[in-house]
N, C-alpha and C positions, 0 to 999 in steps of 0.2 A: 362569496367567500374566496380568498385568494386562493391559488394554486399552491399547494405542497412545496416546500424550496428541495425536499430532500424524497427521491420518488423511489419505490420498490419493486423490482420488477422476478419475474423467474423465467429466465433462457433456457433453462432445461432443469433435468431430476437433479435435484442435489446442488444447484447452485445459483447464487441471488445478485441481482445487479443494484445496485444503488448509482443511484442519478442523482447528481446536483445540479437541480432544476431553479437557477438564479437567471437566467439568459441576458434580463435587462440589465443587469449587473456584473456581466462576463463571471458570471458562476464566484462573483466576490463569497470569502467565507465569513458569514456575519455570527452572532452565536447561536444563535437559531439554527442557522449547518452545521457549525462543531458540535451544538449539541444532539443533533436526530443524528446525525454519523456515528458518535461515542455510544450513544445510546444503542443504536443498530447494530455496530460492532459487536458490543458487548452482551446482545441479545442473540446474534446469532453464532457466538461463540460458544454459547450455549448449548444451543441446537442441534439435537444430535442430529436433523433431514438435512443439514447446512455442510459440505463439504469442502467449497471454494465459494469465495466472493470476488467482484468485478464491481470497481469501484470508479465511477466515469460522468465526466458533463455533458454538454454537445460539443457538437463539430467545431467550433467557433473556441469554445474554452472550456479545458477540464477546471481548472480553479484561478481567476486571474490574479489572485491573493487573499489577503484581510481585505475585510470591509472598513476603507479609509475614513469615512463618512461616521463609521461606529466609532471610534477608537479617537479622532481625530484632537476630541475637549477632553479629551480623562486623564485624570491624575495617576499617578500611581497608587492610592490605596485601590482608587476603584479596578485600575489593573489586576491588582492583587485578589482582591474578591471577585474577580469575574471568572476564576479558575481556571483560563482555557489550558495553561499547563496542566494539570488534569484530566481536559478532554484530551489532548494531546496523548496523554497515556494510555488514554484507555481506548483508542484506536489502534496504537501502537503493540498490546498488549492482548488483541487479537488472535488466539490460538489457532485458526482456522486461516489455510493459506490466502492471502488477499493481492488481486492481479488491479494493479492502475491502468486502464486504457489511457490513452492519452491523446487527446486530439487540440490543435489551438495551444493559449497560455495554461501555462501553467508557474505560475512566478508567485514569488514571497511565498506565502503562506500555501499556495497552492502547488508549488514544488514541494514543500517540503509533506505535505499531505501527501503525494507523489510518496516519497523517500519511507515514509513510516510501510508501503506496500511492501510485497515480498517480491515482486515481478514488475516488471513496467515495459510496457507495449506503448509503442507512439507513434505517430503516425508522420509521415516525413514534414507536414510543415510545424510542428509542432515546435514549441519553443519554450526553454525554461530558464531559470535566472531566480537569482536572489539582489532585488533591486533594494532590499530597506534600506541600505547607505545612502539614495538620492533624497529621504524623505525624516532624514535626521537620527534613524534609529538603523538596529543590527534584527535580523533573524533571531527570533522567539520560539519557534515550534519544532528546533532539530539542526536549523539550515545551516549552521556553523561546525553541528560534531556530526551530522549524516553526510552531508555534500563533501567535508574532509574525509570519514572513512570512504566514500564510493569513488574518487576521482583522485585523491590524495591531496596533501599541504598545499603547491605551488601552485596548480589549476585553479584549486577552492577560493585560493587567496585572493586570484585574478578577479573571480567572477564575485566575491564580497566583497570584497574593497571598492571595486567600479563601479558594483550594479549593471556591469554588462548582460545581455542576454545572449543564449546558443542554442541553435539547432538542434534538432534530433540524430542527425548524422552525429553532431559531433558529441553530445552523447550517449550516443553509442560506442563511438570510438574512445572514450573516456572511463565507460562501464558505467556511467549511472544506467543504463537503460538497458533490456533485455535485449528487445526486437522492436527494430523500422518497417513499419507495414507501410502501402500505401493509404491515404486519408481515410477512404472509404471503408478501409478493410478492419480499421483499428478494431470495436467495439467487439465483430467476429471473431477477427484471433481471440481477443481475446476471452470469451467464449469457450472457443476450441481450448484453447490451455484450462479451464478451469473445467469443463468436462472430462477432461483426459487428468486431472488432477482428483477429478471428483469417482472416480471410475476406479482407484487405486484405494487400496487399505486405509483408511481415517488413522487409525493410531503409531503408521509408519509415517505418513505424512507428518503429523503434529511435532511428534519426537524430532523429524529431520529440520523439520523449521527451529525448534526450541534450541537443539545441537546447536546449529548454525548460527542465530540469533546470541545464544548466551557464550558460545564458542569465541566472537569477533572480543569480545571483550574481559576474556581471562586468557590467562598462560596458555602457551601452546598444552604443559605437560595437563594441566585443568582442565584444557579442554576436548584433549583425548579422553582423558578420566570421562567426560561427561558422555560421550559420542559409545565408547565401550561399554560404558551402565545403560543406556539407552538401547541398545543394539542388544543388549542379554533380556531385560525387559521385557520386548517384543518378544521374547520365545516362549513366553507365556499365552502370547494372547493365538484367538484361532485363526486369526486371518495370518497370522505366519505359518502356521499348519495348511492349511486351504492354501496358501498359495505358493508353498513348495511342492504338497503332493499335488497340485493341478500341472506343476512345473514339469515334473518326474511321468506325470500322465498324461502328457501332451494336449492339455483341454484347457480353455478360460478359466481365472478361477470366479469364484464368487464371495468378495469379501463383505464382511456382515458390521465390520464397526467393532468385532469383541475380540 
């Protein structure tokens, strides 16, 4: 029986790794991964024991795109039925904060898998790009309206129209990227962040991602509106009680989820 392409791991209390285990394929994404990802996602968005996800390949490659090999003979209807915009969404769509280590390619489809995360950790050789232009087609799963929001117009332009690829350095220095770890350290940071994410209030979190998320894409004055309903919200729930008067009582607090 072949090996799993998409593996589940638990690094600690409250937070899950998912591995794209394609190695012979530099972690190509065939559907068989989009769909155990979409599916995973949307399983442990669920969940209430699930607080942060870490979502990573190996050293070698977090995604080194589509699976060229799949896609190569198909038509457009069978595109169409093959729904991966769809999965797309429902990765994206993830209520629960989701950290991309990043280690190796991560190119076409596997940047932009990268891009649908909240966080991205990479590791200094690490390398991303949207190369569809050499191969006759454009980005599908983001890479044209994600890569422009994170880097803006003239950068994005550079690297879709060329298909050139770049470093981790540079972006970081660009803002697609959180934090350059060294190689070895990627998978831990990232880790560490989704512990210390997992360790914090569940329904301040969600609300801050949702803020943030629905904020980039309405009016400024919308998107205050939304960040001030959300912030009043929370003064219902206990874990903003618990973690004021823990604040005022100089003690840990201990937040429950409710």
């Amino acid at each position: 029986m072949a090996d799993p392409v998409v593996l589940l791991e638990r690094p600690a209390e409250a937070v899950v790794l998912l591995r794209i285990n394609r190695p012979e394929a530099r972690n190509a994404l065939n559907l068989e991964v989009r769909k155990l990802i979409a599916r995973h996602m949307t399983e442990m968005g669920e969940d209430d024991a699930v607080r942060c996800i870490v979502l990573t390949g190996n050293d070698k490659s977090f995604a080194a795109g589509a699976d060229i090999k799949e896609m190569a003979e198909a038509g457009t209807i069978e595109m169409l039925q093959r729904g991966i915009h769809r999965l797309w969404r429902a990765i994206a769509a993830c209520p629960k904060p989701v950290i991309a280590a990043v280690n190796g390619y991560a190119l076409g489809g596997g940047c932009e898998l990268a891009m649908t995360c909240d966080i991205i950790v990479a590791g200094e050789s690490a390398q991303f790009g949207q190369p569809e232009v050499k191969l006759g087609i454009i980005p599908g799963g983001g890479g044209t309206q994600r890569l422009t929001r994170a880097i803006g117009k003239f950068k994005a332009m550079k690297y879709i129209l060329t298909g050139e690829l770049f470093g981790a350095r540079e972006a970081f220095e660009t803002g697609l990227v959180s934090e350059v770890v060294p190689d070895a350290e990627v998978e831990k940071r990232a880790v560490e962040l989704a512990k210390q994410i997992a360790e914090l209030p569940p329904l301040a979190v969600q609300l801050a991602k949702e803020a943030v998320l629905a904020g980039m894409d309405a009016p400024l004055t919308s998107a205050l509106a939304l960040e001030a309903k959300s912030l009043q919200i929370l003064f219902s729930s206990q874990d903003q009680k618990e973690g004021m008067k823990a604040f005022i009582e100089k003690r840990k607090p201990k937040f429950s989820g409710r």
